[in-house]
Structure formats: structure tokens, C-alpha cells
C-alpha positions, 0 to 999 in steps of 0.5 A: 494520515495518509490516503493512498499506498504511496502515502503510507509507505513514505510515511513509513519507508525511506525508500521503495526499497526498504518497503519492497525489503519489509514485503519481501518483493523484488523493488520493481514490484513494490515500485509498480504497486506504489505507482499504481501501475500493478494491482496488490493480490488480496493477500498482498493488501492484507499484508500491506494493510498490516504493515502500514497500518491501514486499520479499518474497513473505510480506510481499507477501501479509501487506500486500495480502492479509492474509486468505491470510497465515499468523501 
């Protein structure tokens, strides 16, 4: 199971692209997202945790903010 953003999109998408097609987001957003360079909105992880299958509270938390989860 994947642990970070880029982790699950890669194992969904080809591509940022197709991911960036799937949100409905520009590729220059999704590519910043994926990257970490841009912060998702709380809507905007609520639907990337739809999407991509984050289920959970935990992984939740591990995915978006990784620097509160615990090992």
C-alpha cells in the first residue's frame, strides 16, 4: 500500500496528467500537489482520498500530514 500522495496516484494513474483529468485540475496543479510543492484545500483531499482510496482516519493522516503520523 502506498504511504504518500505520489504513491497513490502512480498506483492508480499513468500519469499526472490523467490524475490531474480525473480531479478536474489544470496538470500544473496536480503536478505541484503530487510534488508537495502546493498544499491540497480540505475539500481538495477529501476528494483525493476518494478517489485514490485513502480509507481511514490513520492513513488519512500518514498520506496528508505525514509529520503528525505516528510509526
Amino acid at each position: 500500500m502506498p504511504t504518500t500522495i505520489r504513491g497513490f496516484v502512480f498506483a492508480k494513474y499513468d500519469s499526472i496528467s490523467a490524475f490531474a483529468k480525473a480531479m478536474k485540475w489544470g496538470r500544473q496543479k496536480a503536478s505541484r500537489i503530487v510534488k508537495g510543492d502546493q498544499r491540497p484545500t480540505a475539500d481538495e483531499m477529501e476528494k483525493m482520498a476518494d478517489d485514490l482510496g485513502i480509507v481511514g482516519v490513520t492513513n488519512f493522516i500518514a498520506v496528508f500530514f505525514p509529520h503528525y503520523a505516528t510509526k
